[in-house]
Residue frames as a rotation matrix with the C-alpha (Angstrom) as fourth column:
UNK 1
-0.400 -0.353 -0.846 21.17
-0.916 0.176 0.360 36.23
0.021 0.919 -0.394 -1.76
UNK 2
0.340 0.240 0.909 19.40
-0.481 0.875 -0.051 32.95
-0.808 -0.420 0.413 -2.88
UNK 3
-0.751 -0.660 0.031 19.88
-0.433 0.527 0.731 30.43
-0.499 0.535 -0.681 -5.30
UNK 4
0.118 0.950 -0.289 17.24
-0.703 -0.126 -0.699 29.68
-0.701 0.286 0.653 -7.50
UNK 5
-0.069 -0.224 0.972 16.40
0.331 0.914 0.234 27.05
-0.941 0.338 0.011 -10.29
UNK 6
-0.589 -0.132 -0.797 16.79
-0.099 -0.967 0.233 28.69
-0.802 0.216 0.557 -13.04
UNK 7
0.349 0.903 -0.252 13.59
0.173 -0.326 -0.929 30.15
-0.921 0.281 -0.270 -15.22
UNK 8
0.246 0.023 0.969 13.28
0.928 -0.295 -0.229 30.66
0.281 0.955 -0.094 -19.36
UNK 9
0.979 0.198 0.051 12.93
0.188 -0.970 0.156 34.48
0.080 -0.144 -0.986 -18.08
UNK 10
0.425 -0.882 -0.204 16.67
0.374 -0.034 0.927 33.93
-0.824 -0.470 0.316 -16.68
UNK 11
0.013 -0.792 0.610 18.32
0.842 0.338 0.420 33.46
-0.539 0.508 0.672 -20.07
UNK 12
0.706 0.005 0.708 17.79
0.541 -0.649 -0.535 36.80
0.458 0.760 -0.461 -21.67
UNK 13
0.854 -0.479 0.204 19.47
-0.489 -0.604 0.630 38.42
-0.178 -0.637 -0.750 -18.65
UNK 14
0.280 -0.937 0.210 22.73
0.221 0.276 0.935 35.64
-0.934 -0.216 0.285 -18.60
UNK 15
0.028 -0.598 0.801 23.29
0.999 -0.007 -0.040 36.44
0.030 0.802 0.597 -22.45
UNK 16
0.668 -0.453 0.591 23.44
0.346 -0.514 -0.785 39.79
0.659 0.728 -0.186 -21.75
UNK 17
0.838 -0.465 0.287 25.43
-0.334 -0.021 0.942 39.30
-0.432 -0.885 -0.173 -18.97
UNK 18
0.335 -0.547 0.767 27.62
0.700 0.690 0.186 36.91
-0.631 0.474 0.614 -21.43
UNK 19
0.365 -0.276 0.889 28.13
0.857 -0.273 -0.437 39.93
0.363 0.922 0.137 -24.00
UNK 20
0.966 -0.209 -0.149 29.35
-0.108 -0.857 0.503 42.44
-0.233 -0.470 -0.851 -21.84
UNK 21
0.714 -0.684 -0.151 33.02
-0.048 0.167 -0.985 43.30
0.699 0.710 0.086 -23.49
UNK 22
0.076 -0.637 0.767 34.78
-0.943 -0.295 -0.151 43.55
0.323 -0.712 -0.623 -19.62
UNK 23
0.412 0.378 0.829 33.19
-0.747 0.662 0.070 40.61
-0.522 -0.648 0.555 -18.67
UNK 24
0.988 -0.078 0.130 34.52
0.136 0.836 -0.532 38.54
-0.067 0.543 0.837 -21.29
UNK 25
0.411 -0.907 0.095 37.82
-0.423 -0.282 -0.861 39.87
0.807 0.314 -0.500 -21.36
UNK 26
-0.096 -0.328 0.940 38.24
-0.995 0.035 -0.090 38.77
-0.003 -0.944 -0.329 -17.49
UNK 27
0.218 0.292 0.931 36.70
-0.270 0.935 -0.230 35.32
-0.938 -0.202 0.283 -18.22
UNK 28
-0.543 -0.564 -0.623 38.48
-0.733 -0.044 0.679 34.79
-0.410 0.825 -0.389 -21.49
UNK 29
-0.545 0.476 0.690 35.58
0.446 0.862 -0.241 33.74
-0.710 0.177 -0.682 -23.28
UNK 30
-0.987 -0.032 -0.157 33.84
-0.093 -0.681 0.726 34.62
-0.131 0.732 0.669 -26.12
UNK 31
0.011 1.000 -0.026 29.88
-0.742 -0.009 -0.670 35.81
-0.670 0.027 0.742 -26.67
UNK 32
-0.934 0.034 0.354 27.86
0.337 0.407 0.849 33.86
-0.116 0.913 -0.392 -28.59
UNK 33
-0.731 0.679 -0.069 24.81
-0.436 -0.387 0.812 35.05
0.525 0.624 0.579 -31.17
UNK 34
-0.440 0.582 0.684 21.50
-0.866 -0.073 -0.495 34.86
-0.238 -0.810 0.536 -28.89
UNK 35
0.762 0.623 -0.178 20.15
-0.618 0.781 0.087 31.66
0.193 0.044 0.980 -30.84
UNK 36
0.239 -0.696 -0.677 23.20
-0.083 0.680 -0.728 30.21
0.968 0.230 0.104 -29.70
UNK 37
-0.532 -0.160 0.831 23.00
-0.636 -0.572 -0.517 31.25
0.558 -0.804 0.203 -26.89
UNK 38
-0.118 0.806 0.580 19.74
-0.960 0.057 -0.274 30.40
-0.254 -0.589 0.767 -25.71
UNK 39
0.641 0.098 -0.762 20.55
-0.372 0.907 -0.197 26.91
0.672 0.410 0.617 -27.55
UNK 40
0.047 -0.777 -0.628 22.74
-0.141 0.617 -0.774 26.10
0.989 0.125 -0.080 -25.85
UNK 41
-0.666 0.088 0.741 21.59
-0.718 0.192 -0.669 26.31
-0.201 -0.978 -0.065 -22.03
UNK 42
0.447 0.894 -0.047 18.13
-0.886 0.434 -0.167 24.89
-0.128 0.116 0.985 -23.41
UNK 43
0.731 0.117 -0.672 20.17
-0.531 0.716 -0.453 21.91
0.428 0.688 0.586 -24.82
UNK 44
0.155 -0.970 -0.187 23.16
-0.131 0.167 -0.977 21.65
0.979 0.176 -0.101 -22.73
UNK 45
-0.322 0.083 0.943 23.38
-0.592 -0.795 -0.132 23.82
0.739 -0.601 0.306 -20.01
UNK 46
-0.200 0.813 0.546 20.24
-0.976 -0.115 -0.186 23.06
-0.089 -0.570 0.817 -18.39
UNK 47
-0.075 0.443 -0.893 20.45
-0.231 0.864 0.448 19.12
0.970 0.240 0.037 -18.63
UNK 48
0.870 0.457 0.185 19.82
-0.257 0.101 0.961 16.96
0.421 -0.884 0.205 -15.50
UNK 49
0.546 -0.750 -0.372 22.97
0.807 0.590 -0.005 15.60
0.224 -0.297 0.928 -14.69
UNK 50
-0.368 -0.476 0.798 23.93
0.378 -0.861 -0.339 19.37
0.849 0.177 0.497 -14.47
UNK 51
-0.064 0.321 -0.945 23.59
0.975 -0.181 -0.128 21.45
-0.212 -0.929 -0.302 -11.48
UNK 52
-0.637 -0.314 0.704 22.31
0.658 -0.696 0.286 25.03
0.400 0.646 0.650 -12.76
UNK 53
0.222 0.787 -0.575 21.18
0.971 -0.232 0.057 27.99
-0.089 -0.571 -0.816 -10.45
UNK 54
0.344 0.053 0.937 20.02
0.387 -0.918 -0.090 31.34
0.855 0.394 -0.337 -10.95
UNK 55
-0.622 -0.615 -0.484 21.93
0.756 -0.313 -0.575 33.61
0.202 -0.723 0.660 -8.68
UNK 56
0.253 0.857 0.448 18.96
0.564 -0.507 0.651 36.30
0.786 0.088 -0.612 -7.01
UNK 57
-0.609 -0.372 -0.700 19.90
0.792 -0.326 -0.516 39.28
-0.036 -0.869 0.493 -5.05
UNK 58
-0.855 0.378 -0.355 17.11
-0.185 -0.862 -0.472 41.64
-0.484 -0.338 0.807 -3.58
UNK 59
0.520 0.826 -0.219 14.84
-0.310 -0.056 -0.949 40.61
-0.796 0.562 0.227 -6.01
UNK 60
0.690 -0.062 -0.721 17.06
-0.576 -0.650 -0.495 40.65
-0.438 0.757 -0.485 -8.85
UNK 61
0.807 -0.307 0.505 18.64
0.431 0.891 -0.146 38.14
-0.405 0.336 0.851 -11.02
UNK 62
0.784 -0.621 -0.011 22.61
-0.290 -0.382 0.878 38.70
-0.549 -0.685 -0.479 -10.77
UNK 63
-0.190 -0.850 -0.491 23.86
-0.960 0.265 -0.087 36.00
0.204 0.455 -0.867 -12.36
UNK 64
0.811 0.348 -0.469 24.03
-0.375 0.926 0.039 32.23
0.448 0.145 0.882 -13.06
UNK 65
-0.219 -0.742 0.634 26.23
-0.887 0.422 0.187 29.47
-0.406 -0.522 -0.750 -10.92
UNK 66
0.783 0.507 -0.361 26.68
-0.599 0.770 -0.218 25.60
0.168 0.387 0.907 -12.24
UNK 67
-0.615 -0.684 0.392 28.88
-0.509 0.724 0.464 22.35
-0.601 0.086 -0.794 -12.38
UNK 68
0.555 0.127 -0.822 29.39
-0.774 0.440 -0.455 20.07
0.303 0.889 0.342 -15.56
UNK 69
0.482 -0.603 0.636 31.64
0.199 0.782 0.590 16.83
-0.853 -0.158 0.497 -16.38
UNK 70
0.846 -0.373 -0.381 33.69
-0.521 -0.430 -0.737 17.91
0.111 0.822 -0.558 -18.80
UNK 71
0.290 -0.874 -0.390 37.10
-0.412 0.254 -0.875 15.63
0.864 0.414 -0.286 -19.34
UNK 72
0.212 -0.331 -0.919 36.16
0.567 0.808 -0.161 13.09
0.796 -0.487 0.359 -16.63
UNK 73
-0.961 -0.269 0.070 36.63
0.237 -0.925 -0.298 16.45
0.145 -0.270 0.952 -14.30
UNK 74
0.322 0.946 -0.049 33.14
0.927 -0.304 0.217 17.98
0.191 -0.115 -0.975 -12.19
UNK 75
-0.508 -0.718 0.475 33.72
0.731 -0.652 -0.204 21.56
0.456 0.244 0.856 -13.07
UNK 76
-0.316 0.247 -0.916 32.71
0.715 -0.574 -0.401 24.48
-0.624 -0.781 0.005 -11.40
UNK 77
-0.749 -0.449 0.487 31.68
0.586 -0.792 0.170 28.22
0.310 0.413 0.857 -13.15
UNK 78
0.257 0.637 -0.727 29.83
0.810 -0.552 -0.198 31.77
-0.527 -0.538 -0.657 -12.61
UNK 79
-0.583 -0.328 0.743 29.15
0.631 -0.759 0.160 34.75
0.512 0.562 0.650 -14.07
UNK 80
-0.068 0.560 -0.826 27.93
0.625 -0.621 -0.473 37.70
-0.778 -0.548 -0.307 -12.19
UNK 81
0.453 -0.022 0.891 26.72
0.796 -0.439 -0.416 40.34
0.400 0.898 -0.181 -14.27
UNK 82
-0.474 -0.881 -0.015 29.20
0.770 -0.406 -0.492 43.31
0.427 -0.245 0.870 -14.07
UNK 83
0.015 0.344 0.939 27.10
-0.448 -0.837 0.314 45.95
0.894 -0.425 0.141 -12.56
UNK 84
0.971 0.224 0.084 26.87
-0.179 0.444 0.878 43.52
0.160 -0.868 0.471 -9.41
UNK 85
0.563 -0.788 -0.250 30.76
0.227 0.438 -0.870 43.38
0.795 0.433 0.425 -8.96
UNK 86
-0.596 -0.593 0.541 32.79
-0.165 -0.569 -0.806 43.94
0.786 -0.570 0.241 -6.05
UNK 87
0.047 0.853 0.520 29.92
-0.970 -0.086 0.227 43.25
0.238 -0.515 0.823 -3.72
UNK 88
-0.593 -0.120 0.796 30.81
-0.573 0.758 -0.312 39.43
-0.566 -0.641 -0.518 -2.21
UNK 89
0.406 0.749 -0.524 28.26
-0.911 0.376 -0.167 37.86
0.072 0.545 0.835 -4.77
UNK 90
0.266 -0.408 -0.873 30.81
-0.656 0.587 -0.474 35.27
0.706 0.699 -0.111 -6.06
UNK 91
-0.633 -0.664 0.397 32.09
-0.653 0.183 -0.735 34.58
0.415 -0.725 -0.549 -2.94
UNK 92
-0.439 0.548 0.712 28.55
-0.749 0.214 -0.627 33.87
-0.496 -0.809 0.316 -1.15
UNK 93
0.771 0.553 -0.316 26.85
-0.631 0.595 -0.498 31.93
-0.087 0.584 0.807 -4.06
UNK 94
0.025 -0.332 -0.943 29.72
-0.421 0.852 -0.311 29.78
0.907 0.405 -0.119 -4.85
UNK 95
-0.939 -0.292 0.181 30.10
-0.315 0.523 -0.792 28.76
0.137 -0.801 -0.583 -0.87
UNK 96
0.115 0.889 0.443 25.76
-0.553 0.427 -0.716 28.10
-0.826 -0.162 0.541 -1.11
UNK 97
0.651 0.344 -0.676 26.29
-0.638 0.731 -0.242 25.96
0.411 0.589 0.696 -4.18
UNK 98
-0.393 -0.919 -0.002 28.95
-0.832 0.357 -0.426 24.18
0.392 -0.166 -0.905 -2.64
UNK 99
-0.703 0.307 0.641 26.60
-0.359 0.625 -0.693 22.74
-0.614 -0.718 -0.329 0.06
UNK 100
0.339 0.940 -0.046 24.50
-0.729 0.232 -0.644 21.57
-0.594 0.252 0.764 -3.43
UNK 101
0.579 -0.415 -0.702 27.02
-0.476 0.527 -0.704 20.10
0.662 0.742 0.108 -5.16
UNK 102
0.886 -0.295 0.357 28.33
-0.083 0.658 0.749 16.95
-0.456 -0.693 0.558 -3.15
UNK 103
0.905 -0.424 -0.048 30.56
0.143 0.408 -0.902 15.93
0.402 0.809 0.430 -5.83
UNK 104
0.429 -0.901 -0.066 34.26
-0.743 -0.394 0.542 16.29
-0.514 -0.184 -0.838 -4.80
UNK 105
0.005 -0.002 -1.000 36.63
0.737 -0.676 0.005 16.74
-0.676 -0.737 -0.002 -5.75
UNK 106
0.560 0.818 0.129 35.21
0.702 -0.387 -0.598 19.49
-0.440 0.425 -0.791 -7.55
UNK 107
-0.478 -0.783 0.399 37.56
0.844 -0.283 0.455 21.76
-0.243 0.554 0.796 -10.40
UNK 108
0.306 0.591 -0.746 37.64
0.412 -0.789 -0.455 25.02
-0.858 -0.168 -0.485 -11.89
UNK 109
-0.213 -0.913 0.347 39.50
0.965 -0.140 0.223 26.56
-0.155 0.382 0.911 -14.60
UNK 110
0.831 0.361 -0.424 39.95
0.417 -0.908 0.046 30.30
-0.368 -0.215 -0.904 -14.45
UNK 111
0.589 -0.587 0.556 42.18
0.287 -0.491 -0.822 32.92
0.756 0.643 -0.121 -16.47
UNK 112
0.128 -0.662 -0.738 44.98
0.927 0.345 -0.149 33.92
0.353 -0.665 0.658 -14.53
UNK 113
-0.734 -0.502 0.457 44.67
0.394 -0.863 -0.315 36.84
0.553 -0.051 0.832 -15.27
UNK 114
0.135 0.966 0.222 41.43
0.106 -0.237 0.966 37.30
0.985 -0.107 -0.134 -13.30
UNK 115
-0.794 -0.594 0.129 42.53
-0.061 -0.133 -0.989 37.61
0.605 -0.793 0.069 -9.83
UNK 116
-0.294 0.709 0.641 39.15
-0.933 -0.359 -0.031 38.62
0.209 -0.607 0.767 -8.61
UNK 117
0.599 0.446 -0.665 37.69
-0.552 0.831 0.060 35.23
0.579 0.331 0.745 -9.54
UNK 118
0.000 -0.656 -0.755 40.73
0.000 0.755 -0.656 33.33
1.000 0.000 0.000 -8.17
UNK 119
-0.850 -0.404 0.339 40.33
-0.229 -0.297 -0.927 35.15
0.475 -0.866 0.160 -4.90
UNK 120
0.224 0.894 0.388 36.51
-0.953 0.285 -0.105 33.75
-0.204 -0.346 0.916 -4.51
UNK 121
0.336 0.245 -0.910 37.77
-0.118 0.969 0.218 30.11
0.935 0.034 0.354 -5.48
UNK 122
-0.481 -0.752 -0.451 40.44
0.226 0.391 -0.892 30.32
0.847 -0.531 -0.018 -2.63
UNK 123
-0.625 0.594 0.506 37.74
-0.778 -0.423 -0.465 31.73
-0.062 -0.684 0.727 0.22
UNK 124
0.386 0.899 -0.209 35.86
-0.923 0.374 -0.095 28.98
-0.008 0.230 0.973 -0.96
UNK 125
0.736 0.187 0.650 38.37
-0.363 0.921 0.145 26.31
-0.571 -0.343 0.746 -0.15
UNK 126
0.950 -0.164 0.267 39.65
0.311 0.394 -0.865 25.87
0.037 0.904 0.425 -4.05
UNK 127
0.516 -0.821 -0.244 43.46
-0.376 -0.473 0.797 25.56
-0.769 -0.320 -0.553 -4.54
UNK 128
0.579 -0.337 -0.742 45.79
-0.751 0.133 -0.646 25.62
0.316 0.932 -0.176 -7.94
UNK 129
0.691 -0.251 0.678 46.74
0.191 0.968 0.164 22.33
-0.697 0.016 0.716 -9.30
UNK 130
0.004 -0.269 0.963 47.83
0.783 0.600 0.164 23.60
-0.622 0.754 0.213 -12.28
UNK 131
0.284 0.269 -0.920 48.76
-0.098 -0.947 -0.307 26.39
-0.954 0.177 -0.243 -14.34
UNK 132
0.335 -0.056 0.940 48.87
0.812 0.523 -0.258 26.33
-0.478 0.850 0.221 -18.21
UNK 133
-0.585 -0.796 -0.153 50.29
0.388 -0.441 0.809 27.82
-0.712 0.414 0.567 -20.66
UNK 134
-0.253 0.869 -0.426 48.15
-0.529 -0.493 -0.691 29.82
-0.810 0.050 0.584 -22.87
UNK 135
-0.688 0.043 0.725 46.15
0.286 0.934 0.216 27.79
-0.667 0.356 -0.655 -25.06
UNK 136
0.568 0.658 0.495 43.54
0.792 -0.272 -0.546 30.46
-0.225 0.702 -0.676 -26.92
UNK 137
0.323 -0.093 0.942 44.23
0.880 -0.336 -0.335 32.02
0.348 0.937 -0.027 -29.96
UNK 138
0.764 0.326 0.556 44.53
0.188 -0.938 0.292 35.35
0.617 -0.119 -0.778 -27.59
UNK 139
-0.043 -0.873 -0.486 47.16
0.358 0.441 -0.823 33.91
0.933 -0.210 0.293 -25.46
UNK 140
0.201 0.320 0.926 45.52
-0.681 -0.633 0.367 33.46
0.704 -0.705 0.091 -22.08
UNK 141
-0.871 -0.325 -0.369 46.84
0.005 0.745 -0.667 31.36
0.492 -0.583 -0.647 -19.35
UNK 142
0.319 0.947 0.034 44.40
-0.492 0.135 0.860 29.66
0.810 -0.291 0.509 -17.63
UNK 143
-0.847 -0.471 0.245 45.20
-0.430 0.339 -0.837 27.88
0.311 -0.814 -0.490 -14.03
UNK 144
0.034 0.735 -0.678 43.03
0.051 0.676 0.735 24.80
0.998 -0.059 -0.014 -13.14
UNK 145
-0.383 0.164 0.909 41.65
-0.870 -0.395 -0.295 24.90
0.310 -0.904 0.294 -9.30
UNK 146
-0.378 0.039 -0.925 40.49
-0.026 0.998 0.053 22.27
0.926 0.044 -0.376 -7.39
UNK 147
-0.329 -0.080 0.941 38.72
-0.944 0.038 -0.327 21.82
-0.009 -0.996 -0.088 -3.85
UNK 148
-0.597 -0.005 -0.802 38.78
-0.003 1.000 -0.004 18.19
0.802 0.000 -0.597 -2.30
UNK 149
0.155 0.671 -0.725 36.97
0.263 0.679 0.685 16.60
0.952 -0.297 -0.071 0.28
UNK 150
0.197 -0.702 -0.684 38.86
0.898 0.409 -0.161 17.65
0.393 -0.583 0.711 2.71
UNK 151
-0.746 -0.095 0.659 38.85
0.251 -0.957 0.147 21.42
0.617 0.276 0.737 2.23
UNK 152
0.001 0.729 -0.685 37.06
0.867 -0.342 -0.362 23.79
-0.498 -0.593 -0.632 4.28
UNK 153
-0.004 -0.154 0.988 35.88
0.588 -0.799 -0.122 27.17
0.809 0.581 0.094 2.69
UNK 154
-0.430 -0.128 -0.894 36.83
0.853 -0.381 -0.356 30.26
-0.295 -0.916 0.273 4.73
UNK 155
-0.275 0.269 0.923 34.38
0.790 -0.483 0.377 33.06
0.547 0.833 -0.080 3.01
């Protein structure tokens, strides 16, 4: 598995990684329409102050790994694409971006109900600060993670 910078070519693959109807249900999040899409890494995403890497296994582009600032907060996320599940991806790519992203200490926020996901922050160190009440329209708890300075991952 490497980590790559990630390529125009990438983004057709992460939006349709992004519209898969499992995948969003686990990552309570919702698709968005491909010129939104692709607007929004081009414009957002994919600034410098971001850290944004294609995730490449065998050959084959998997999935996407990054960290933002969002609310004062350096945030953490991934998406593997769901045919590549179950298979340690999450696990191995978030412990190789770790050693790119200095920042600490470094957040997540993840549906609770995902489990899988929660079990690759905690291998990786991350531990719940915080668990909310649901807060989208669908009524999904979300539970805010967190790994400090101080943390070792055990993956």
């Amino acid at each position: 598995m490497i980590l790559r910078n990630v390529t125009e070519e990438d983004l057709p693959i992460f939006f349709e990684h992004q519209r898969d109807p499992e995948a969003l249900r686990m990552a309570a999040f919702s698709s968005r329409e491909r010129d939104a899409f692709m607007t929004h890494w081009r414009t957002t995403v994919l600034r410098p102050e971001n850290v944004s890497r294609t995730i490449v296994m065998n050959g084959v582009v998997v999935g996407n790994i990054g960290s933002w600032e969002q609310e004062s907060m350096r945030l953490v996320g991934y998406w593997i694409g769901r045919e590549h599940w179950g298979q340690g991806i999450a696990t191995r790519a978030l412990s190789a971006f770790l050693a790119l992203e200095p920042v600490r200490p470094l957040h997540a926020w993840v549906a609770l109900h995902n489990l899988a996901s929660i079990r690759v922050l905690e291998k990786c160190g991350f531990r719940t600060m915080l668990k909310e009440e649901p807060q989208h329209p669908d009524g999904v708890a979300e539970v805010l993670m967190r790994l400090e300075a101080t943390q070792d991952a055990n993956p």
